[in-house]
LUMDREN-608109 format. One record per residue: residue in three letters; x, y, z of N, C-alpha, C in turn. Coordinates in steps of 0.1 Angstrom, whole numbers, plus 5000, padded with zeros to 4 digits. Each point is the difference from the previous one (the first is absolute). Example, Ala and Ser with C-alpha at 12.3 -4.5 7.8 and 13.67 -1.06 7.14 Angstrom:
ALA513249435078499150125000500950125000
SER499650114993500950115000499250115008
***
This chain:
UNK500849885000499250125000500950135000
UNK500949995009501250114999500350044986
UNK500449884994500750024985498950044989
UNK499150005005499050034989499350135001
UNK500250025015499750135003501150144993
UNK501549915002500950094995499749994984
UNK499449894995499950034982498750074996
UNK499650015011498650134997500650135001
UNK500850055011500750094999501050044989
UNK500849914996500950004988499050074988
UNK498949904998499050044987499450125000
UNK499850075015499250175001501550094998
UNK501049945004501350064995500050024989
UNK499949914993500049994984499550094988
UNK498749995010498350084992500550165003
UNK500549995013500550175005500750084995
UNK501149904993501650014992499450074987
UNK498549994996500150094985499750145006
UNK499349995013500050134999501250105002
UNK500949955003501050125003500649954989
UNK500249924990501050004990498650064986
UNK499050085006499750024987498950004995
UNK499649855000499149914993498550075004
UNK499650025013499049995007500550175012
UNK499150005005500050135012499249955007
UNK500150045014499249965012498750004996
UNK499250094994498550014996499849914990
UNK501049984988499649944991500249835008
UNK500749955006500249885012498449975004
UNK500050095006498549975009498949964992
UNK499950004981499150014993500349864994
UNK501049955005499949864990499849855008
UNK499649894997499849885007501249894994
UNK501249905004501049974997498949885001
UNK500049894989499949855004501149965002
UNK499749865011501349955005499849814992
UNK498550034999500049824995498850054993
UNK499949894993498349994987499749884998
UNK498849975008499049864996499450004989
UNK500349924987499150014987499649865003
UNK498450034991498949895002499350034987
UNK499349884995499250024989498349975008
UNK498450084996499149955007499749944990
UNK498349945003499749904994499750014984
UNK500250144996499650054988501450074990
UNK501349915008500950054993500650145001
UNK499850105010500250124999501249965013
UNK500750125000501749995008499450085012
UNK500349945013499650065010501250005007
UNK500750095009501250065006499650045013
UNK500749955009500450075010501450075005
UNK499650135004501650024996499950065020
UNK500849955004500850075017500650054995
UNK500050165009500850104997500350065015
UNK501250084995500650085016499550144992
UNK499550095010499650164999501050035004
UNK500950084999501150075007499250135003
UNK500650065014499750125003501350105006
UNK500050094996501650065002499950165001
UNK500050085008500250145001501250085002
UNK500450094998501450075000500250035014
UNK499049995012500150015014500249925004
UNK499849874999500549915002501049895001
UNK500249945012501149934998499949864999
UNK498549935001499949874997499349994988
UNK500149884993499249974992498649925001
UNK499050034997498949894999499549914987
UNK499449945002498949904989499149945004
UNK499250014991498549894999500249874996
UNK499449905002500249874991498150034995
UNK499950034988498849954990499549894991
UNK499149944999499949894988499050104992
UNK500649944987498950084993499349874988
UNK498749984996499849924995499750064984
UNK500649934986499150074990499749904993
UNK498850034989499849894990499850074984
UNK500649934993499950074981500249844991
UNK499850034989500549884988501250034999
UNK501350095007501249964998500850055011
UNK500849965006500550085008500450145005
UNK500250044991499950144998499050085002
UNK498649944995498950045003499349985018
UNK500649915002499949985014500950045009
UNK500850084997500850115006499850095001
UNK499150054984499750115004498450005006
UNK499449915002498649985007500650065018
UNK501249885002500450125013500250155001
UNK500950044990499750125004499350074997
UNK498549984998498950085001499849985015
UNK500049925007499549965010501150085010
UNK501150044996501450015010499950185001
UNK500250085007500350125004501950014993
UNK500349905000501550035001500749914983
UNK500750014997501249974983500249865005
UNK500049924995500249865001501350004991
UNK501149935012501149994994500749894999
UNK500649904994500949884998501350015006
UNK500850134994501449965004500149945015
UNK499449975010500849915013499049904999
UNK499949924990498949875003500849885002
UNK500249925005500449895008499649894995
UNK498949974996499349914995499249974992
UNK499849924987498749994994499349865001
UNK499349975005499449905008498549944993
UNK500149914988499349914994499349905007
UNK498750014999499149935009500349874989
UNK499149865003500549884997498850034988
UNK498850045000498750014987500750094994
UNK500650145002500450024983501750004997
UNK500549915009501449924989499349904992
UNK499149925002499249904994499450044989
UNK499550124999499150094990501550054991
UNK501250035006500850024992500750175008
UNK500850074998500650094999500450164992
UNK499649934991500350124985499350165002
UNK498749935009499450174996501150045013
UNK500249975011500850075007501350014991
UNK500649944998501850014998500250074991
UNK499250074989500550094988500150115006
UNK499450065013499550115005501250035010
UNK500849885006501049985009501250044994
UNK500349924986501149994993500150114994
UNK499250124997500350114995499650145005
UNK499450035005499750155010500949975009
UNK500850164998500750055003500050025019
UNK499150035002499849995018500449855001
UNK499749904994500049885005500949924995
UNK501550044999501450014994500849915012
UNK499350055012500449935012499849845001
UNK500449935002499349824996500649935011
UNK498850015011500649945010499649855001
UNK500149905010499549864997498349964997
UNK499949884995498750004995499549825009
UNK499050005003499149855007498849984994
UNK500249895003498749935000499449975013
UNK498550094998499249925015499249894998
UNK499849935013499549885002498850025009
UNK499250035001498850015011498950094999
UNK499550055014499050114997500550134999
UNK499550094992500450185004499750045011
UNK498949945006500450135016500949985005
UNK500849955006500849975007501250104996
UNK500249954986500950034993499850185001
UNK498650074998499950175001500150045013
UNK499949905005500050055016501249995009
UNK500949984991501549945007500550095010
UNK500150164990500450085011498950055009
UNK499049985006499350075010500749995011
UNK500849955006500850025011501750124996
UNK499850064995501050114991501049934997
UNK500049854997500849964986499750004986
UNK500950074994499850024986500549844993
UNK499149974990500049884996501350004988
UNK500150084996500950014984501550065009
UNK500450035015501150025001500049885008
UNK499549935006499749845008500949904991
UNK499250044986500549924993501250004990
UNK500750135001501350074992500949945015
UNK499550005015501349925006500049855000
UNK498949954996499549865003501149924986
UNK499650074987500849954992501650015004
UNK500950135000500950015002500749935010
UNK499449955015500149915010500149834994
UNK499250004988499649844997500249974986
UNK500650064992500149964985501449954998
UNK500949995009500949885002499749905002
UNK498949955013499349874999500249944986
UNK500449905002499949904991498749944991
UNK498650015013499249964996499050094997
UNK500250145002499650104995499650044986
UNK499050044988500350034992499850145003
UNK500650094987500350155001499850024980
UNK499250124999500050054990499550185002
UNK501350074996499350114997499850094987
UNK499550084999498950054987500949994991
UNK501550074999500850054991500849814992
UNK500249945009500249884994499149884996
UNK498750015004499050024993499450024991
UNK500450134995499150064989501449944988
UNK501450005001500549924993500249834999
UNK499449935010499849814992498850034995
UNK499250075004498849984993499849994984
UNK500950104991501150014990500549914996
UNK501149895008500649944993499649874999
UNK500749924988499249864998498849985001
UNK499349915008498550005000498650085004
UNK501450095008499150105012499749935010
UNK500649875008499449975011501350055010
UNK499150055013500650005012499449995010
UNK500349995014499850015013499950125007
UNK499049985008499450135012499849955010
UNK500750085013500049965014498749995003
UNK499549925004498449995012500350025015
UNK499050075003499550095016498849885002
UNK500049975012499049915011500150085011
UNK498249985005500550015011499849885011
UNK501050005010499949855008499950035013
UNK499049925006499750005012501049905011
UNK500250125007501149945015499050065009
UNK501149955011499350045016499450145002
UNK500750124996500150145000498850014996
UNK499549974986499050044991500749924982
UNK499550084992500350044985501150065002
UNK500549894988501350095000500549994983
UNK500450124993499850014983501849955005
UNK500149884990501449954993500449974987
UNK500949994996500649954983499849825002
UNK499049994985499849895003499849964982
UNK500949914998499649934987500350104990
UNK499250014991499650084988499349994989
UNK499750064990499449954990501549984982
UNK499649964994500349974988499050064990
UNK500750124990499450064991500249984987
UNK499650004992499949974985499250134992
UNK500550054990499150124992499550075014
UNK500450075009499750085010498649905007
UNK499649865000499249955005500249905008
UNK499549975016500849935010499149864992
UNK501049864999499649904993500449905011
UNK500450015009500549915011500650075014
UNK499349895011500850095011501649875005
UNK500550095006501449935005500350015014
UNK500049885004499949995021501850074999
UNK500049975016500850045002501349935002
UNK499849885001500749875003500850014982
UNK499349994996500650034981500950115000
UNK499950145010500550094996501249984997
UNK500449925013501749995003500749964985
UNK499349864995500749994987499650074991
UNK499350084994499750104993501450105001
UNK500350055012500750085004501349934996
UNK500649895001501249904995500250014985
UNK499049964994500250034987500450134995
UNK499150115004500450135001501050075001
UNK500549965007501550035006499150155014
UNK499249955005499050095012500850035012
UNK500649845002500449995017501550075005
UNK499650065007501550065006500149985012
UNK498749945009500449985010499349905009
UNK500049985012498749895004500549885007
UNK499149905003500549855004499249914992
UNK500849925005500049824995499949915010
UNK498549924999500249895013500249884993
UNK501049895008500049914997499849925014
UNK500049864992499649895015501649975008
UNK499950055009501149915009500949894993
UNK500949955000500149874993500949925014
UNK499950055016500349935009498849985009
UNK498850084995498849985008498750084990
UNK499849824995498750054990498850124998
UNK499849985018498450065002500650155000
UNK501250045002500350164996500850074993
UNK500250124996500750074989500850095005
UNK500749994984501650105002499450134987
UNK500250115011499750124984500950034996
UNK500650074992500750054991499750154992
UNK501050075012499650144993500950054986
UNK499050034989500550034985501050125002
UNK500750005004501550124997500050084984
UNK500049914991500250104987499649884987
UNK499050014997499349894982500550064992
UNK499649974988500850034982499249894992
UNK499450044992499149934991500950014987
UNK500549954992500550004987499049944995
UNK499950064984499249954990500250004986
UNK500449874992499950004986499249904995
UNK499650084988499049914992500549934986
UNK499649904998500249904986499249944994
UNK499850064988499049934989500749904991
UNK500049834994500249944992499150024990
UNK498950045000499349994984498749915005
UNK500149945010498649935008499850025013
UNK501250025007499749965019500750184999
UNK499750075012500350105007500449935014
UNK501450075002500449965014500050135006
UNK499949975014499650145009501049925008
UNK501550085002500949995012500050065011
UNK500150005013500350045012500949975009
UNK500850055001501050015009500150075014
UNK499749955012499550065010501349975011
UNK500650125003500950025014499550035009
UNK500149955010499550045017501049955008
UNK500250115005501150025013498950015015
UNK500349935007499349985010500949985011
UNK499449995016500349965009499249965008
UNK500149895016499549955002499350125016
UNK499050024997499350135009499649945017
UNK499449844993499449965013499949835000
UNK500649945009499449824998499349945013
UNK498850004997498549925012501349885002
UNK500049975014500449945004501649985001
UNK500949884998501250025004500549974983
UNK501250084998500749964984501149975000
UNK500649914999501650045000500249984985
UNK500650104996500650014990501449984995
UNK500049934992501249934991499749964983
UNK501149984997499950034983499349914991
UNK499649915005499049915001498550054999
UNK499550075014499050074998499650114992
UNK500850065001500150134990499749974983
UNK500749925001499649924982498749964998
UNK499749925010498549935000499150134999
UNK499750085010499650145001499750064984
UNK501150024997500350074987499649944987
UNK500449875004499249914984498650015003
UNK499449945012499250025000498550105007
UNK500650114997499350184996500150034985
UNK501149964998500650014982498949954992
UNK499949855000498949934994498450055003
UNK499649975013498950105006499750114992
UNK500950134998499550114995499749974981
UNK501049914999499649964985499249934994
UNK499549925013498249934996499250075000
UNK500050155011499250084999499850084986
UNK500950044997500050054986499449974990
UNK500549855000499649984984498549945004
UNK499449945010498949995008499050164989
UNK500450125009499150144997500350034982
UNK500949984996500650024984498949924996
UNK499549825002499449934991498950065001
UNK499450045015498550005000499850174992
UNK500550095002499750134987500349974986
UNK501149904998500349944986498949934991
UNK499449925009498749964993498650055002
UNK500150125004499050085003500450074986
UNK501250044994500350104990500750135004
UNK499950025015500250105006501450045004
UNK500750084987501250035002500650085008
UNK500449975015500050125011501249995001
UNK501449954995500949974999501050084987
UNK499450054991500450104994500649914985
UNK499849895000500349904986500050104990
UNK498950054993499650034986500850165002
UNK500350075009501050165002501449934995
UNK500349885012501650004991500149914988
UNK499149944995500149934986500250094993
UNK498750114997500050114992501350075002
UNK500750035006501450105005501749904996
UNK499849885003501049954995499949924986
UNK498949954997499449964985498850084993
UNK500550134999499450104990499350014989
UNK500549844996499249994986499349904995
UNK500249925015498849895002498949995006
UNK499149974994498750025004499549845010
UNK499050035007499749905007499050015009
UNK498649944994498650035011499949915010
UNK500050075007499949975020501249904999
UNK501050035002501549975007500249915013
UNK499050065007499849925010499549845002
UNK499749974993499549874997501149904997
UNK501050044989501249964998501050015007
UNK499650025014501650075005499849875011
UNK501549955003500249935011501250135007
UNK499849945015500750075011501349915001
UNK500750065008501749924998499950115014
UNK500349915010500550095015501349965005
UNK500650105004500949925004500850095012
UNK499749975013500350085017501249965005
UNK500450085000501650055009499950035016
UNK499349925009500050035013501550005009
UNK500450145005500650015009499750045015
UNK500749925007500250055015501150035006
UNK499750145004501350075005500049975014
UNK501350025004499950065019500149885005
UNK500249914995499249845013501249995006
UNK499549985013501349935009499649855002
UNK501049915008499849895004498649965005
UNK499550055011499049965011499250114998
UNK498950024997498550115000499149925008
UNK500150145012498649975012499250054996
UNK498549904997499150054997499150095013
UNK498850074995500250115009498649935009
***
């Protein structure tokens, strides 16, 4: 809460910063509404409905603190734009993009598709800023009602990602890299999914899963358990753990914290089969072992062959099951096109076998590790 309170402050810093450099004046400040996140929704008649949370800044030359409002504002049009500006009929104050945090796709219109939003994203000039983009999973109140305790939901979630898009099993997509796979090869990519999950406290909104897009339209969703090798193939993971089973006492596990991955990747066409290479480095160490471990070079091997093999059943495991879906989320038909330029070839994916091959290291080991 501390740190989010300081990134609320940072962001009225921010909004403050045009006034004295220029941009804005204290009067002209007070007349504008900043969104910090935007809920797009399609209703049942196809028209774009938005919610946008916004911070009011309020700022006087007598003054030495800053204030803000948190506002939702709801609009509805046949394009986004038009439901933008349906808010500000409704708004006293300039609806502004530069500090948005978030564009937050309900799960009914990634399903319905994306397009009428993203032309409007990808080129107006206010909305040049391209901060991360989700997929939601559930109901909207919840979701509009996030901040009524004075947390803002689109800076919640500008720390939430940055805290967690190392996670391994995290997926992460923001606008700007985004709006380019969509472009390349088939146009399919991945969007982080928002849940919310019930613990002891209450609801609680987490990164969870994601969807899979095609022609800007969600065609599949992706757990979370997938993410990890999603992210392997990727070259995603930089950081994280690894459990494996004990191999001096079955019923418990040794983790393995990821120190530093490397995904290498080349592709090979014969004229019939497409091979898809991976070469996967992990440098690891041993973080924690349930129960007692003694370690020797013996164990360490076992360990490592077998995490090595593990991660590589998982792979080609999530590769077969989008492979025979058609669902290129692995980027086949981008680097065929890039390194065979002049070969043509419908859905690539079908043809392609996977070739894995994992370099598990463990650093640091001493003789004897007390488990904790």
């Amino acid at each position: 809460m501390r740190k989010l309170k300081r990134t609320i402050g940072l962001l009225m810093a921010g909004i403050l910063m045009a006034a004295s450099t220029g941009c804005y004046n204290y009067r002209d400040i007070n007349k504008v509404t900043f969104v910090t996140s935007a809920i797009l929704d399609l209703d049942p008649f196809d028209n774009v409905v938005i919610y946008l949370e916004c911070i009011n800044p309020y700022r006087n030359t007598n003054e030495s603190s800053d204030k803000g409002k948190r506002i939702v504002y709801a609009g509805t049009g046949k394009t986004f734009l038009e439901a933008i500006r349906d808010v500000g009929r409704s708004s006293s104050y300039k609806i502004n993009f530069t500090q948005n945090r978030a564009y937050i796709f309900t799960e009914n219109a990634a399903r319905k598709g994306l397009k009428r939003h993203i032309d409007l994203i990808e080129k107006d000039q206010e909305l040049l800023v391209k901060p991360d983009m989700f997929v939601y999973y559930g109901s909207l109140d919840p979701l509009i009602k996030f901040g009524d305790n004075d947390e803002y939901l689109g800076l919640y979630l500008n720390e939430l990602t940055q805290k967690m898009k190392t996670t391994p099993t995290v997926l992460y997509m923001n606008t700007s890299d985004y709006l380019s796979e969509r472009m390349a090869g088939n146009g399919t990519t991945v969007i982080g999914g928002l849940r919310f999950k019930e613990d002891i406290v209450g609801k609680k909104l987490e990164l969870s899963g994601g969807g899979i897009f095609k022609g800007d339209r969600l065609v599949q969703n992706i757990n979370a358990d997938e993410g990890l090798s999603f992210n392997f193939l990727r070259d995603n993971v930089k950081s994280g753990t690894l459990e494996v089973r004990n191999p001096q006492d079955r019923d418990t596990f040794v983790t393995l914290e990821i120190l530093k991955s490397k995904t290498k990747t080349d592709i090979q066409y014969d004229g019939q089969r497409v091979r898809l290479f991976k070469k996967i480095i992990i440098n690891t160490s041993i973080a924690e072992a349930q129960g007692k471990l003694v370690v020797d070079e013996n164990v360490i091997n076992y360990i490592k062959t077998w995490e090595a093999e593990n991660i590589k059943k998982h792979l080609s495991q999530v590769f077969s099951v989008y492979k025979n879906q058609n669902i290129d989320i692995f980027q086949v038909e981008n680097r065929l096109s890039k390194k065979y330029s002049k070969v043509e070839i419908e859905d690539p994916i079908r043809l392609t076998d996977l070739i894995v091959d994992v370099d598990l290291n463990i650093e640091g080991t001493s003789k004897t590790k007390n488990s904790l």
